[in-house]
N, C-alpha and C positions, 0 to 999 in steps of 0.2 A: 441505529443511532437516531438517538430525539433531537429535534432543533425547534428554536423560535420561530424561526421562516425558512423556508428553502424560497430561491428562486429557480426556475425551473426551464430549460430550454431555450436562453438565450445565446447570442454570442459576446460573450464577455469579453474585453479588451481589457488585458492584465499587462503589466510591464513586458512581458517577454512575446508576447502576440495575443490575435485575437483568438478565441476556444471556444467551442459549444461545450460548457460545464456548466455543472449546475451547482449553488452556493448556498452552501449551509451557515446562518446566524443563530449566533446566542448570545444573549447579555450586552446586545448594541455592537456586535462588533462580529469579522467576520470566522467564524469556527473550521468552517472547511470549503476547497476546491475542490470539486469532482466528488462531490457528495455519494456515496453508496446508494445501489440500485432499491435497496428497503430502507431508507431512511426516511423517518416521518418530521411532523411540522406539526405547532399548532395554526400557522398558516403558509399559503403556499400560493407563490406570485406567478403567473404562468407569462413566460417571457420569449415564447414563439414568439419568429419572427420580429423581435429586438435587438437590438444591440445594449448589452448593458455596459453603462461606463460608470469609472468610480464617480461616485459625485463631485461634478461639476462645482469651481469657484468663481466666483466673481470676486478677486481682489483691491477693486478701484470701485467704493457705493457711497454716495450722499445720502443717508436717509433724513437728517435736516432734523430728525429728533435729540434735544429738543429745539425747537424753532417752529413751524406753522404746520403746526395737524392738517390744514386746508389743503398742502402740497403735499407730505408723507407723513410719514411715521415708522417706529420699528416695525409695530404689526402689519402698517399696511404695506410697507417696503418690503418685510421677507416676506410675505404672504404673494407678492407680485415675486420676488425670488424663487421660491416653488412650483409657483404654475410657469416659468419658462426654464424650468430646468436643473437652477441652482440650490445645494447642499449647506451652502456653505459663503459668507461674503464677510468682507471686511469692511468697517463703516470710516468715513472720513470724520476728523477731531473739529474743523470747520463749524461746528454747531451754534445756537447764539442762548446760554454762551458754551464760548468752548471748550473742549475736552485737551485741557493744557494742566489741569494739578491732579494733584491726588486725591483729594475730595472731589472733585467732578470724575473723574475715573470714577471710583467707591461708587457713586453713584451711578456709574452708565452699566455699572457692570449687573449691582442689582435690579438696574430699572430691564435689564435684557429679559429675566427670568420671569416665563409667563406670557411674552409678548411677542417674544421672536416667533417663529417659524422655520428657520433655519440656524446652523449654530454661526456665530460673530466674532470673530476678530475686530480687537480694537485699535484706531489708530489713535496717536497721543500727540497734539500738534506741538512742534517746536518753536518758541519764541524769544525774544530775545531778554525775557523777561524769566524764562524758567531754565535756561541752558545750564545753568548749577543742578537743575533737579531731574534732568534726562537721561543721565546715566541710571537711575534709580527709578526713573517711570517708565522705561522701557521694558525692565525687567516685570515691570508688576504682571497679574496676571493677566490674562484676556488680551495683551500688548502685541499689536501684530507685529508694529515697528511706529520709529517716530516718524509722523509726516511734517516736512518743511516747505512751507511757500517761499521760494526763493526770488519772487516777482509774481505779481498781479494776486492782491488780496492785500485783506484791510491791514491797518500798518501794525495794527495790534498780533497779527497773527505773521508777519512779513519777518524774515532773514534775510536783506536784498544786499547786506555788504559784505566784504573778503572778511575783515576781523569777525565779526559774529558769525559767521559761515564754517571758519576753522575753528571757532572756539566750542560750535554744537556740536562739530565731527570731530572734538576732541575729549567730546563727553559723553562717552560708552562705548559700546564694540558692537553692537548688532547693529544689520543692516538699516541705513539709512533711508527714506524715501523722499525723494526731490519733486516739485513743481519747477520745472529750467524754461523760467523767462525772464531775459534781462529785467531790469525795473528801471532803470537810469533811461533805457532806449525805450521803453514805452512812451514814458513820460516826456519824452524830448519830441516825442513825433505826433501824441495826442495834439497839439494844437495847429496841427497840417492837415486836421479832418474836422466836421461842423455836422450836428442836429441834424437829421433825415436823411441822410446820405445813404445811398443804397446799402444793404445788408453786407452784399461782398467787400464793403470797404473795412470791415470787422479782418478779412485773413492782410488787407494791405496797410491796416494800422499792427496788429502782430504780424510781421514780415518773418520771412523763414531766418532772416538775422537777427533778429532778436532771440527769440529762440535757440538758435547755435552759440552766441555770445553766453546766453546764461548755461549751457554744459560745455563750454572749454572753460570757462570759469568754475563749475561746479569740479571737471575734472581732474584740475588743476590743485585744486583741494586736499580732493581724493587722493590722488597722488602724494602729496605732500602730509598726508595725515595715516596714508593707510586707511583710512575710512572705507569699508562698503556702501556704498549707495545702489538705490534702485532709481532708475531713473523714470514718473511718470509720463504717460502719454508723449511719448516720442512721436513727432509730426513731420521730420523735415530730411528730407535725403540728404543733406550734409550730416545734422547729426549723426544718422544711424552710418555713414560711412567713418565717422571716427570713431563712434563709440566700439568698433570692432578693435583699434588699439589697447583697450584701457577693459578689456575682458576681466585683468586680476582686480579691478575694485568694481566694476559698473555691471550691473546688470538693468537688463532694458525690457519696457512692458509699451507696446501700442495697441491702440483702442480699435474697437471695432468700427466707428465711424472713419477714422483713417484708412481703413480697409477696404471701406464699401461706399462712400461716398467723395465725390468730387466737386472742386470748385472751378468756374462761379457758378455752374447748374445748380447746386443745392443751394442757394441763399437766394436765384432766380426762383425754385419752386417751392423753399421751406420760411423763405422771409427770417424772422426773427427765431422761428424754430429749428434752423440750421446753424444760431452760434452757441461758442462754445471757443472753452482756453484749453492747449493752444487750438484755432483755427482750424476747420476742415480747408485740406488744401488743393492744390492742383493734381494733374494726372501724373505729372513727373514725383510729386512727393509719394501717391499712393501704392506707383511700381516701386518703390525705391522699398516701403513697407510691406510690400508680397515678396521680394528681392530678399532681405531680411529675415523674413519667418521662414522662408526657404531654404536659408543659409546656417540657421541657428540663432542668429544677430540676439531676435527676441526672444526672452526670456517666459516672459506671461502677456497677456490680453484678457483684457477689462472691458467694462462700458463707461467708467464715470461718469453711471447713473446719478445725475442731478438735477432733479425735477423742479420748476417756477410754474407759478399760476399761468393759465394758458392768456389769460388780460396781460400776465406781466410782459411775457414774448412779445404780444401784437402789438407793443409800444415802438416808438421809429428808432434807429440805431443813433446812437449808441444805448439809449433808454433799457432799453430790451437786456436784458440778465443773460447770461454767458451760463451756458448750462443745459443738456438735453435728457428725456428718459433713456434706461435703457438696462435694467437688470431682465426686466421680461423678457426681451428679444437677442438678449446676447444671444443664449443659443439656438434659437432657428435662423438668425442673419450667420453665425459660424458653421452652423450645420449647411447652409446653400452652398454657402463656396465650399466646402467638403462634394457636395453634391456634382458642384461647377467643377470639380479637378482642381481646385485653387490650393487645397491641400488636404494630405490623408486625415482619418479617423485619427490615425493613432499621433500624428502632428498636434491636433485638437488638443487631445488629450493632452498630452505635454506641456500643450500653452494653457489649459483651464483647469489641472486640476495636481499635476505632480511638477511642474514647474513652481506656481503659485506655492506649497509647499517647499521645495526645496528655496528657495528665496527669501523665502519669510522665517524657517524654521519651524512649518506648523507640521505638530506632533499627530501621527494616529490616522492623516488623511492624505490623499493625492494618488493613490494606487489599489486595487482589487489585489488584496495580499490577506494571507493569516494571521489575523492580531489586529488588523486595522478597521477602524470604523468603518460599520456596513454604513455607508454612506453611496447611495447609488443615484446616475441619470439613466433612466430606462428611455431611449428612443427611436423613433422608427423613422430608417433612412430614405423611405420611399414615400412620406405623408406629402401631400402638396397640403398647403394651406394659405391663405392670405392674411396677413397681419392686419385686425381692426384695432381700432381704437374702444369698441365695444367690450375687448378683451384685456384691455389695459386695467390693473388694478390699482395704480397710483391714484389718488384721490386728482390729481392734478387733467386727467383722464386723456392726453395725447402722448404721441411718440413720433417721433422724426422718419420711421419706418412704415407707415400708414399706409395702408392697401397695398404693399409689398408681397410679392407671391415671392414664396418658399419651397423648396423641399428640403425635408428635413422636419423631426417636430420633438419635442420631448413630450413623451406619455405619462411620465411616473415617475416622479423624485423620494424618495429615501433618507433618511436621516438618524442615522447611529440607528437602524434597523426599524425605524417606524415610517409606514409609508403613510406621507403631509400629503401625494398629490396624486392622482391620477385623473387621467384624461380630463384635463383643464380642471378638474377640481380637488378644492382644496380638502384633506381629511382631517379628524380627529382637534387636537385642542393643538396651542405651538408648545412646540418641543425644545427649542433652541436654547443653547445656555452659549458663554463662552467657549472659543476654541482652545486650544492649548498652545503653547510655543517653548520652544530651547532658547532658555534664556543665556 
């Protein structure tokens, strides 16, 4: 039996356990498990001592294209996607301007081809200005889901009332994706804080009530509409103790900084380079999020990766832009605590790549199966390495993670069977087109 590629000698972690088998691709996609002892390749990835996972997603990415080449770009954002790991991410509709009609869609979908690195799911922001056209831009192609700022973002892109809230979850069926923070309670508390105020006053201007307010009010919705939603970047042990009620509409995604960093420590040593919406918070909110991933609660884990010029951050709070990198380091910061016993490989998995799928509806990816996208993260569980900044691809050139020892590292990223990356470099030309979805 002839293949495109074998891989060869790893342990593969497939839905049903992990395997030392060896994988046969043809035609981008994956041909066979347990390849025969004479089967040839025209090439052949030798994956001793690996672990292969299906390729890894990043569901939650700013690339800020188009807006300031200066900070990202597609190419340069999936190009930083590959070298840590990721297959696969979905971009935020956030852009200036943004990705809210069908002409800008048409647009983002062909400006992908040629540029990506990875394949893209698109998000399609909701506003109060297109809710008649959501049900129909949803479906379009490359549509991961609609994204809604339901609080905090500019008013042109903002759903912050109950009527326009039920009228977007009342225009379409696929899954929803929420930003849950009040607007009304921001805005009443912004003039209880002043210019230079320590960075920590960023998690006590978004207080974990605010935040809770905008998902009993999101849930509320849901409920009343049937709507699916996802809820972003869950931050707050209140929340994720309700949102276990409301399983039949909500599904929940927290970010790796909720995971791994605590306050006020991180705004004491990252200054302006520790904020970010909602807020990294205390230690009670961060057990509350291992507590969580533990239990099932969460559904996927992201970075929203959203890069600012590094002058923009060192401005004094509130000046300083809400917003940290973070598609490079998702997975060696998730591979650590895999490392730490914070939780298994096969948990990972779940949350980065067959979760993120089953969520979203994305066709062809999230699992090492027959028929599916050779899509793979090749990593090695035992690398120690230290996160520079020297390693950062982001034109913007920092991360919140800096001199950060790891173990854990990804060697070699995959994409519908063309290998983009090994060992920290990047291959061949970009390959990424749109992904697919069940509309």
């Amino acid at each position: 039996m002839h293949y495109d590629l074998l891989i060869r000698g790893g342990a593969c972690v497939t839905p049903w356990g992990t395997e030392a088998i060896d994988l046969g691709i043809r035609d981008g996609r994956i041909a066979a498990l347990a390849t025969p002892a004479g089967a040839t390749a025209d090439a052949v990835i030798d994956a001793a001592g690996l672990h292969v996972l299906p390729g890894l997603i990043d569901s939650h990415v700013h690339l800020r294209d188009p807006g300031d080449p200066a900070v990202e770009t597609i190419e340069t954002g999936t190009r930083a996607a590959v070298v840590g790991g990721i297959a696969t991410l979905f971009d935020m509709p956030n852009t200036v301007p943004p990705i809210a009609d069908t002409e800008r869609l048409a647009w983002k979908r062909d400006y992908v081809a040629g540029r990506s690195w990875c394949d893209i799911g698109l998000y399609v922001a909701g506003t109060k200005a297109n809710i008649d056209a959501l049900a129909t831009l949803e479906r379009a192609p490359g549509v991961c889901a609609v994204k809604v700022f339901a609080g905090s973002s500019t008013a042109a892109l903002m759903i912050e009332d109950d009527t326009n809230l039920e009228l977007a979850m009342r225009a379409g069926h696929r899954r929803m994706a929420f930003h849950s923070e009040d607007e009304d309670r921001l805005q009443a508390r912004k003039p209880l804080f002043s210019r230079g105020q320590p960075y920590r006053t960023h998690m006590e201007w978004r207080d974990p009530e605010c935040a809770f307010l905008g998902t009993r009010r999101l849930m509320a919705l849901a409920r009343k509409t049937g709507r699916a939603t996802h809820i972003l970047h869950v931050s707050t042990a209140e929340e994720l103790a309700y949102l276990r009620d409301f399983r039949d509409v909500a599904t929940v995604e927290v970010l790796v900084n909720h995971l791994t960093q605590v306050a006020p420590d991180c705004y004491d040593t990252l200054g302006g380079f520790g904020v970010m919406n909602p807020p990294i918070r205390d230690e009670r909110h961060r057990a509350a999020a291992w507590a969580a991933v533990r239990d099932g609660t969460v559904d996927t884990i992201g970075s929203d990766h959203a890069p600012h010029a590094r002058a923009a951050k060192e401005r004094p709070w509130p000046d300083c832009p809400a917003g940290l990198t973070g598609v490079q380091t998702l997975v060696p910061i998730m591979l650590d605590h895999v490392a730490a016993g914070r939780l298994p490989l096969a948990r990972l998995v779940d949350l980065m790549a067959a979760g993120p799928a089953r969520v979203y509806g994305l066709r062809g990816k999230g699992r090492i199966a027959v028929g599916y996208d050779a899509d793979f993260t090749l990593v090695d569980l035992k690398a120690r390495r230290r996160i520079e900044e020297a390693w950062i691809v982001s034109p913007c050139g920092w991360t919140p993670f800096a001199g950060t020892e790891v173990t854990g590292w990804p060697v070699a990223t995959l994409v519908r069977g063309h290998l983009v990356m090994r060992d920290d470099t990047v291959l061949g030309a970009p390959v990424g087109r749109c992904a697919r979805f069940s509309a």
